[in-house]
LUMTI-313808 format. One line per 2 residues: number of its first residue (from 1); for each residue x, y, z of C-alpha. Coordinates in Angstrom, 3 decimals. Layout:
BEGIN
NUM) X Y Z | ...
END
This chain:
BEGIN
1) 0.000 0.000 0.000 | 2.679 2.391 0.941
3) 4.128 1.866 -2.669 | 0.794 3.187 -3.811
5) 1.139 6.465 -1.524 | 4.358 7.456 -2.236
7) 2.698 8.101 -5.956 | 0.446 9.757 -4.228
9) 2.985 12.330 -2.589 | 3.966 13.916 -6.836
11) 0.780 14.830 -6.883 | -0.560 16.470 -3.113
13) 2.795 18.310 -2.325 | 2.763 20.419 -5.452
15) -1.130 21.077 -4.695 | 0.084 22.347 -1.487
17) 2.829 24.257 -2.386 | 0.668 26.262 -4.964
19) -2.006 26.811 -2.393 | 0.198 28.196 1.035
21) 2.551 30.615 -1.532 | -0.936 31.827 -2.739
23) -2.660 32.274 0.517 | 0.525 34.713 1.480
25) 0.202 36.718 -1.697 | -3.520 37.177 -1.129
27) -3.012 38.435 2.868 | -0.093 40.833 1.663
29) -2.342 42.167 -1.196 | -5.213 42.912 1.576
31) -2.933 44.791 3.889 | -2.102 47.130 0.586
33) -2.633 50.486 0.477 | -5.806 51.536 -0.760
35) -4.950 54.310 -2.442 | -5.226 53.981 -6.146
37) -1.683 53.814 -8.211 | -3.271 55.388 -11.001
39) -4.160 58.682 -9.385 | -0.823 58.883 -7.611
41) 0.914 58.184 -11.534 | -1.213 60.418 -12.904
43) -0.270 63.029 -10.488 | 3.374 62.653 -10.796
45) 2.633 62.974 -14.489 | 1.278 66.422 -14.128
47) 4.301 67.796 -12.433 | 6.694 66.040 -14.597
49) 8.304 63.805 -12.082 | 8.938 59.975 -11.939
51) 5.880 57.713 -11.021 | 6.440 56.420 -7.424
53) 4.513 53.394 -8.336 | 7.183 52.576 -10.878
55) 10.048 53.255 -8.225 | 8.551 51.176 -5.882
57) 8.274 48.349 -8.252 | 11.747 48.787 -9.232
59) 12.562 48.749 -5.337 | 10.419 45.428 -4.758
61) 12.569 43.361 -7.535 | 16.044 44.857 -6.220
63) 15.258 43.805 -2.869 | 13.891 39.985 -4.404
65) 17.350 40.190 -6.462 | 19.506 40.653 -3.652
67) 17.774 38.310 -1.315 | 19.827 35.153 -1.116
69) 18.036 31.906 -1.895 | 18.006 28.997 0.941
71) 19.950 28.639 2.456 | 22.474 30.291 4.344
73) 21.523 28.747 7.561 | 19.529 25.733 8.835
75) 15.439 25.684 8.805 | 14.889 22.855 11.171
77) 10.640 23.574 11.454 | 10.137 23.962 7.831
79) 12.056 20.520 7.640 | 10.467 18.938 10.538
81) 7.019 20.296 8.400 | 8.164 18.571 5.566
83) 8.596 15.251 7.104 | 5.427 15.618 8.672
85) 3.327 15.549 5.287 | 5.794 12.773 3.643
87) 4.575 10.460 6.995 | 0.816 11.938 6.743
89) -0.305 11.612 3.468 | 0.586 7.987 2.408
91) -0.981 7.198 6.482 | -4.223 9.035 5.535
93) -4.387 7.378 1.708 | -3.787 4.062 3.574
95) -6.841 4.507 6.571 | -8.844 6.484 4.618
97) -8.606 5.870 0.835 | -7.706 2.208 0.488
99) -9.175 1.122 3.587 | -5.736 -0.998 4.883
101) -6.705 -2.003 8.676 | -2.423 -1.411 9.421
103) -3.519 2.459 9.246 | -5.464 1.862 12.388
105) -3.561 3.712 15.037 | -3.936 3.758 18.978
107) -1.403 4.818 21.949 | -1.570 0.605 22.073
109) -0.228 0.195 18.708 | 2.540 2.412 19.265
111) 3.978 1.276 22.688 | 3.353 -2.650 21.088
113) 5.416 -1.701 18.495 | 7.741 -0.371 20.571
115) 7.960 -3.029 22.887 | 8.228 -5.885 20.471
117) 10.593 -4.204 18.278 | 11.086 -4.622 14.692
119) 10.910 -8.084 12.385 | 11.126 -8.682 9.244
121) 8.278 -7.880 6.740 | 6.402 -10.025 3.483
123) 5.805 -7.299 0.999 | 7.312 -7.501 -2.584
125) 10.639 -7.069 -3.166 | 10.036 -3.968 -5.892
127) 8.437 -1.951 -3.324 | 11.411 -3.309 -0.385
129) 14.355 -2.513 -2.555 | 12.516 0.685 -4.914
131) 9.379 2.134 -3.340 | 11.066 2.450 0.137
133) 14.556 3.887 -0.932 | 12.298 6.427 -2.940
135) 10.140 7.448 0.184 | 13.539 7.850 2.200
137) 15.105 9.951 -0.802 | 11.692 12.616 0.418
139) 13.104 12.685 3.966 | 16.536 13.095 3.182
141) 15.736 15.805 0.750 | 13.158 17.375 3.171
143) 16.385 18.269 4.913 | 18.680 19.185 2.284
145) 16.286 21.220 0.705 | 16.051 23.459 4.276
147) 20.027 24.544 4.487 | 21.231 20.819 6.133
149) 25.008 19.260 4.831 | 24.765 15.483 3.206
151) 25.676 13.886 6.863 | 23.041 16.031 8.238
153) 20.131 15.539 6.135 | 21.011 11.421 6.215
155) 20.444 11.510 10.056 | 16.463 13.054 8.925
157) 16.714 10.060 6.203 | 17.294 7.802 9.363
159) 14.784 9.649 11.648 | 11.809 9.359 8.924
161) 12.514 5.608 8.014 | 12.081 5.195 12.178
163) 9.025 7.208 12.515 | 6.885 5.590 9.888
165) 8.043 2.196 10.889 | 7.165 2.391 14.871
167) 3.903 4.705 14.115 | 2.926 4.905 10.205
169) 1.280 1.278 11.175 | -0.401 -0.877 13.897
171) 1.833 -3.723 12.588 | 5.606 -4.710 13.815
173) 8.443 -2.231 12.401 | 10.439 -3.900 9.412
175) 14.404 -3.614 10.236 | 14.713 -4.276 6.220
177) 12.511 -1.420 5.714 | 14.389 1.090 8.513
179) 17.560 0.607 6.833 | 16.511 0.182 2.667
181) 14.707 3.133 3.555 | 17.238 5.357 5.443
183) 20.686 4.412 3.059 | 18.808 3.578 -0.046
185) 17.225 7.086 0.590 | 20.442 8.697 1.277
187) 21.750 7.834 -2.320 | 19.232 8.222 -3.775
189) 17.860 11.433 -1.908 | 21.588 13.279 -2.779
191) 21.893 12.260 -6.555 | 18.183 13.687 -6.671
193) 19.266 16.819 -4.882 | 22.191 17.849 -6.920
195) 20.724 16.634 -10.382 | 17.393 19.403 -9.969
197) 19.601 21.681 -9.136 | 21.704 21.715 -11.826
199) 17.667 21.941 -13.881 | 16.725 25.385 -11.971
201) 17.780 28.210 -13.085 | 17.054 31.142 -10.825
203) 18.244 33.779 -13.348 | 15.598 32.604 -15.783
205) 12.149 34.517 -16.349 | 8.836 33.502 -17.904
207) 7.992 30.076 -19.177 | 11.653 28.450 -19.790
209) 11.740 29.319 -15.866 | 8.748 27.834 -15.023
211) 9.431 24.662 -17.092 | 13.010 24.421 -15.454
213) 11.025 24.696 -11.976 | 8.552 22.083 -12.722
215) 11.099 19.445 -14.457 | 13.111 19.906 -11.522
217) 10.745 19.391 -8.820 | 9.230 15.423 -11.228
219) 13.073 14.973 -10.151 | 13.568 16.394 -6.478
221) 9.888 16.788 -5.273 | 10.687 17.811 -1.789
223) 13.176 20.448 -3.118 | 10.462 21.996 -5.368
225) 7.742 21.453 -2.318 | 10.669 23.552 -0.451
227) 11.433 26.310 -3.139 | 7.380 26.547 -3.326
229) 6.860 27.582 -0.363 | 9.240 29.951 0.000
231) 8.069 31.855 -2.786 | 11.371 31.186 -5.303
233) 9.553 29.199 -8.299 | 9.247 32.924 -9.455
235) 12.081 34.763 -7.417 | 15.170 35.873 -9.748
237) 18.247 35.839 -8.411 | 21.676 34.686 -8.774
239) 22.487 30.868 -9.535 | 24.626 28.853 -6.869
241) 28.557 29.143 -7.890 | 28.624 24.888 -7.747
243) 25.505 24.471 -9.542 | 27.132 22.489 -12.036
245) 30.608 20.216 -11.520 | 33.563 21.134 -13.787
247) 32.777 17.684 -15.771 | 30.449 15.190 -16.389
249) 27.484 14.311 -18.861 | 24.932 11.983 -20.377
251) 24.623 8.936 -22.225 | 21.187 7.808 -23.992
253) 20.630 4.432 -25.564 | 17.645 3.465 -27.381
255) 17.318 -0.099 -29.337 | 16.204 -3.521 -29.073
257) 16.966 -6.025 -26.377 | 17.347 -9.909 -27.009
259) 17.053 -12.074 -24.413 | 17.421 -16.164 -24.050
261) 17.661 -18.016 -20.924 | 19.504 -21.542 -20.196
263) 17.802 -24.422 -21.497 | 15.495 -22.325 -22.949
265) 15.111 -22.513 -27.274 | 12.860 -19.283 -27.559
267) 14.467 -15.854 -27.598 | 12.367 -12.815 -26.676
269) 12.899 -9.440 -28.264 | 11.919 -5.996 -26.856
271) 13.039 -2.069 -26.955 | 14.064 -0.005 -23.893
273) 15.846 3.322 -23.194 | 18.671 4.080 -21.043
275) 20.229 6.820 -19.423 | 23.193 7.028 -18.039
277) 24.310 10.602 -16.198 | 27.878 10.998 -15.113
279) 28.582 14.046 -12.504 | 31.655 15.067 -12.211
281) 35.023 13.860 -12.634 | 36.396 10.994 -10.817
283) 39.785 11.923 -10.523 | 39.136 15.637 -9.136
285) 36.284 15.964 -8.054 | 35.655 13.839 -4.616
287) 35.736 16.612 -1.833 | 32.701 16.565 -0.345
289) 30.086 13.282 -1.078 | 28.566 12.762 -4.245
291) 30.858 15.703 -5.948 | 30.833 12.364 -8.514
293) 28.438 10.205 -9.353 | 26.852 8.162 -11.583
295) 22.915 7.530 -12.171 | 21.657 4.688 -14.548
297) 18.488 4.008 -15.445 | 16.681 1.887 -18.048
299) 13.072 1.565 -19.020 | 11.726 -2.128 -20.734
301) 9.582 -2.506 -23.280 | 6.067 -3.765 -23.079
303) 6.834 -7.256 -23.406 | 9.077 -7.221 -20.080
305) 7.238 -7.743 -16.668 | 8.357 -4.073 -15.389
307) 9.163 -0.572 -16.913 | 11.226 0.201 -14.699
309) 14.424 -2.629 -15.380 | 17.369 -0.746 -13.915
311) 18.093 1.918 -11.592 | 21.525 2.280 -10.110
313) 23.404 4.756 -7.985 | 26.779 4.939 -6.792
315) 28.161 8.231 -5.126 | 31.544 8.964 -3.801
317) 31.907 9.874 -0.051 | 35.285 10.424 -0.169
319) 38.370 9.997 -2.052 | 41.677 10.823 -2.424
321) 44.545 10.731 -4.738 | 47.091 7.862 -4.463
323) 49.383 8.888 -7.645 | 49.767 11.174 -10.622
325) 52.122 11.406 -13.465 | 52.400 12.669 -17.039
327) 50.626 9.708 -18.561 | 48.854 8.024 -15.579
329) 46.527 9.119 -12.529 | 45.537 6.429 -9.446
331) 42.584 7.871 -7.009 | 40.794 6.353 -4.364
333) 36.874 6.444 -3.514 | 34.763 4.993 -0.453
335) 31.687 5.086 -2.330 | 28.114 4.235 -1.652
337) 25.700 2.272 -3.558 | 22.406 1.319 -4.838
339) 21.099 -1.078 -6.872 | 17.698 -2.322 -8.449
341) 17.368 -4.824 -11.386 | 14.133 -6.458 -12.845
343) 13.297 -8.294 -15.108 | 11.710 -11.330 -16.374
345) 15.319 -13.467 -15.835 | 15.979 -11.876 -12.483
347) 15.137 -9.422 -9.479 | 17.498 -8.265 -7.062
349) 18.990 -4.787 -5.398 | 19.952 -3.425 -1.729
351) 22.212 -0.893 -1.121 | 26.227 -1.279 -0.770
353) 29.356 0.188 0.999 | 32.486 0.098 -1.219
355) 36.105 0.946 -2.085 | 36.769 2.262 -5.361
357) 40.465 2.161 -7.069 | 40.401 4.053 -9.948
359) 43.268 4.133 -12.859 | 43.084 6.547 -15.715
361) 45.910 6.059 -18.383 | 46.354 8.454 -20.993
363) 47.154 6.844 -24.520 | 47.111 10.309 -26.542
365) 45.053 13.377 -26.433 | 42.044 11.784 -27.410
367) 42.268 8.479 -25.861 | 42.331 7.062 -22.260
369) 41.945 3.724 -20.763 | 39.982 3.532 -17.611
371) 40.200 0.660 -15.082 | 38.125 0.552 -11.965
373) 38.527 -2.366 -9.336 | 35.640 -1.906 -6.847
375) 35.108 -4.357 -3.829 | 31.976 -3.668 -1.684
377) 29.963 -5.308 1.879 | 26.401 -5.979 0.790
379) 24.296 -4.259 3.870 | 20.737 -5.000 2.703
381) 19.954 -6.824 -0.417 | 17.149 -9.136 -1.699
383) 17.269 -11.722 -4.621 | 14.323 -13.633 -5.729
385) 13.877 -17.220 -4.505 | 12.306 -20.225 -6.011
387) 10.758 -21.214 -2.682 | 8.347 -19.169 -0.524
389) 7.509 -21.797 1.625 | 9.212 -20.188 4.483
391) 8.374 -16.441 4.458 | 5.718 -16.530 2.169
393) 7.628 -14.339 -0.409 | 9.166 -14.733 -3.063
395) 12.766 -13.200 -2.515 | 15.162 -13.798 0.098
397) 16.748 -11.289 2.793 | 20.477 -10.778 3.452
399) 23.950 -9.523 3.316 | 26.865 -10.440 1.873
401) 29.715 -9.053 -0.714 | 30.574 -7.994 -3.941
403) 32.467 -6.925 -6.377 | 32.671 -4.115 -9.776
405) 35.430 -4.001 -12.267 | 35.849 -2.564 -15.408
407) 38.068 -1.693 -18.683 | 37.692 0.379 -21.453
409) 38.807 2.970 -23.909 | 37.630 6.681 -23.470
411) 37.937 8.908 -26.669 | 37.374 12.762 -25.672
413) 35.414 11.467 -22.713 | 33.364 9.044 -23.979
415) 33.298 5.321 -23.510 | 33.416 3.490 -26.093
417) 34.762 -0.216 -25.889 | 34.169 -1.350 -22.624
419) 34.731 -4.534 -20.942 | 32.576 -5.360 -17.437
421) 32.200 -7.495 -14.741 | 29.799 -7.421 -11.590
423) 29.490 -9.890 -8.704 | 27.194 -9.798 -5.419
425) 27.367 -13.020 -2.989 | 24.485 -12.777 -0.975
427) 23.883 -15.367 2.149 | 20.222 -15.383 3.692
429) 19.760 -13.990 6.913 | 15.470 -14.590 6.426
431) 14.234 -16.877 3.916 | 15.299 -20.204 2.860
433) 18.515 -20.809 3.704 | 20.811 -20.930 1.370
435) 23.628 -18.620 -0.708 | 22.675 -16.589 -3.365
437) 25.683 -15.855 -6.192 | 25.028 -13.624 -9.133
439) 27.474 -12.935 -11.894 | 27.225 -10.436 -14.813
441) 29.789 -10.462 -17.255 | 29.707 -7.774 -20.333
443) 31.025 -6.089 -23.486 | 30.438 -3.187 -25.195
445) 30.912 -0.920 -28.314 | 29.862 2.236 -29.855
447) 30.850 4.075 -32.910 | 30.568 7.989 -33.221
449) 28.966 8.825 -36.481 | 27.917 12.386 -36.337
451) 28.523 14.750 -33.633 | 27.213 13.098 -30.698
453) 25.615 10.640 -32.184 | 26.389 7.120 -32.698
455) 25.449 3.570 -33.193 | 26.358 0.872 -30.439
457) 25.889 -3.415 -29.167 | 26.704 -4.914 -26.324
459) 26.626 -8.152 -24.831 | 25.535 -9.438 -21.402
461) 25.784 -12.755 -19.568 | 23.929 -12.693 -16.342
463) 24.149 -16.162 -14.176 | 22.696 -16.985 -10.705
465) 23.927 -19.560 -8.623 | 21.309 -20.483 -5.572
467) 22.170 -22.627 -3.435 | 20.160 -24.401 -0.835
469) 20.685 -25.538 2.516 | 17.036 -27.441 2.605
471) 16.289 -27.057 -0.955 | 17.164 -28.025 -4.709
473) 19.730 -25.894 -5.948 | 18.797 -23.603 -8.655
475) 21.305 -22.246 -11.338 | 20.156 -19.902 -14.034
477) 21.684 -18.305 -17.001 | 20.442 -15.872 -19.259
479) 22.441 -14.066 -22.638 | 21.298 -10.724 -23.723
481) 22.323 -8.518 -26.759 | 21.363 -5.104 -27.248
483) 21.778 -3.339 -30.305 | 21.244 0.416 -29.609
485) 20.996 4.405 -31.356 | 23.472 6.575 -28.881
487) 23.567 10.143 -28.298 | 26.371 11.886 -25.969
489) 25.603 14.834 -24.073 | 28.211 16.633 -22.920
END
């Protein structure tokens, strides 16, 4: 149900940020002056001087030019306001609008819940590992979007996840949701964050401003709920000096899928999109957290089980350089990580700790090869399960390790031969007992033809080992080529 609210939330908060912004403009208007502008103008005409009406409009957008936007210090009740309607509105849409008896709240339900703790909970593994880490991203933003630092704002991420567990329902807490939630939420919240704001412009005017506005608030919602109702949709003003990193850009694939599975003859064929945003550059840019990162994201075709197939995160924390020369550079990252996959070969995500070791080596002006060797600790993840009997769901909890590494060519910045390898060991902490192992192997290619255009395949093998401690074992493998359109957007 709760996956159904958060949906909910795009639509109410903008309704209320249009409404409270309004109400404010309608009480200053009252309070006017009632003497009529015209008059005084026309006055001012007759003896040759300069309307006052005009200098006190010209005084009213000097004083909205030089007012600074948010934030230059900390709103904690505007925040704490925030949160309030993110935790209220998918509640009341629960008790009042689907009619879900775990929105029935007492004093009782809240000190049972408190007393018995937290377990772990049966609902389905997209809204566990995606609807949850979404609703935490509106928390964490709640915050950021008020004048709180990344470390800050991912305590409120924390304190949200907590509050809706003990009291958002009469039922137990879920530990898996508290932390997919809070860290998924963090990631996810912070890409968000700095990706709208690199959409607003505050210098802009008219309808290119409001658009920027609007497409920026689909991405952050709690930033635009926040810039609503402090009036500075429409406010014009300077831009912030790190609104956008010294590098970075986008990749967009569009083409045809084929997928076969192990032991199976038929092939299916469908079409997706994918985006893939880069911010920043690794190797310089890694002061403060998420100064880089990466956001991947890739809709299926109808024929697929889901739309939504991929959506990835990984952000750096904090890095630092290990060693530089004329034709080589070696950085460091402690990154953090998050991870959704689905579809109809495999479902499986949670969110990830990791260290990064990044080598950059510089063949001529044009041309790089990149390496990346990225080990990570597994703190939440699911992976779908063959056997329910246990926990009535079809995925299993746990934790576990992994691994990312990759090689390829770079020419002016773009990728264009690339050679990849992911692996995640996960071992079940609830569900049937057992190991989980997942492997995806991969190659790609893309040729420039015209600008930033270009044509592109690559190959993927993905293979899960299960492994049972009461059960069959289950191994699965499943080839996929895309053939794709590219466009680069620097």
């Amino acid at each position: 149900m709760r996956a159904l609210a958060v949906r909910l939330l795009v639509v109410l908060i903008p309704v209320l940020g249009v409404i409270l912004p309004a109400a404010a403009q309608s009480q200053e208007s009252t309070a006017a002056s009632p003497r009529s502008p015209v008059l005084v103008d026309h006055a001012a005409d007759t003896l040759g001087l300069e309307s006052p009406t005009l200098n006190l409009e010209r005084a009213a957008t000097q004083d909205a030019q030089s007012k600074p936007f948010c934030c230059d210090r900390r709103h904690f009740w505007p925040a704490l306001g925030e949160v309030g309607i993110v935790l209220v509105i998918p509640w009341y849409f629960n008790r009042h609008v689907s009619d879900d008896s775990t929105a029935i709240l007492s004093f009782e339900s809240w000190k049972k819940n408190i007393l018995e703790g937290m377990e772990w909970d049966h609902d389905d593994l997209k809204t566990n590992m995606f609807a949850h880490p979404f609703h935490g991203s509106l928390y964490f933003n709640a915050a950021r979007s008020n004048g709180y630092n990344f470390w800050q704002s991912a305590a409120w991420s924390w304190g949200g996840s907590f509050l809706w567990e003990m009291f958002g329902e009469n039922n137990p807490g879920a530990v898996n949701d508290w932390i997919s939630t809070a860290v998924g939420g963090i990631a996810l919240g912070e890409g968000l964050h700095r990706t709208a704001r690199m959409i607003r412009n505050n210098s802009g005017t008219g309808f290119g401003r409001s658009a920027s506005e609007l497409g920026a608030f689909l991405i952050d919602p709690m930033g635009g709920a926040s810039r609503l109702f402090r009036g500075e949709w429409s406010r014009v003003g300077p831009n912030p000096e790190d609104r956008f990193p010294e590098d970075g850009g986008t990749v967009m694939r569009a083409g045809v899928r084929v997928v076969g599975e192990d032991g199976v003859d038929s092939l299916q064929t469908s079409g997706y999109f994918a985006l893939d945003l880069r911010y920043g550059d690794p190797f310089r840019e890694y002061e403060k957290p998420f100064d880089f990162f990466q956001l991947s994201v890739q809709i299926n075709g109808r024929t697929e089980k889901t739309s939504l197939g991929r959506l990835q995160m990984e952000g750096v924390l904090f890095g630092t350089e290990l060693k530089e020369s004329d034709k080589a550079e070696h950085v460091f990252h402690f990154t953090q990580h998050y991870d959704y996959v689905n579809n109809n070969t495999l479902e499986t995500g949670g969110s990830s700790l990791g260290a990064s070791f990044l080598s950059r080596y510089e063949l001529s002006e044009s041309w790089n090869i990149v390496t990346k060797l990225a080990p990570s600790a597994l703190l939440i993840w699911g992976t779908e399960s063959e056997y329910a009997d246990f926990t009535k769901r079809t995925y299993d909890f746990g934790s576990g390790l992994g691994f990312r590494g990759f090689a390829g060519a770079t020419h002016r910045g773009r990728k264009l031969i690339g050679l990849s390898y992911l692996f995640f060991w996960q071992h079940t902490l609830n569900g049937a007992v057992g190991d989980h192992l997942m492997h995806y192997l991969g190659a790609e290619a893309a040729v420039p033809i015209y600008k930033g255009l270009g044509l592109g395949a690559e190959y993927w093998l993905t293979i899960r080992d299960s492994n049972y401690r009461d059960y069959p074992d289950v191994t699965r493998k499943n080839p996929q080529l895309r053939v794709f359109a590219v466009w680069f957007v620097k």
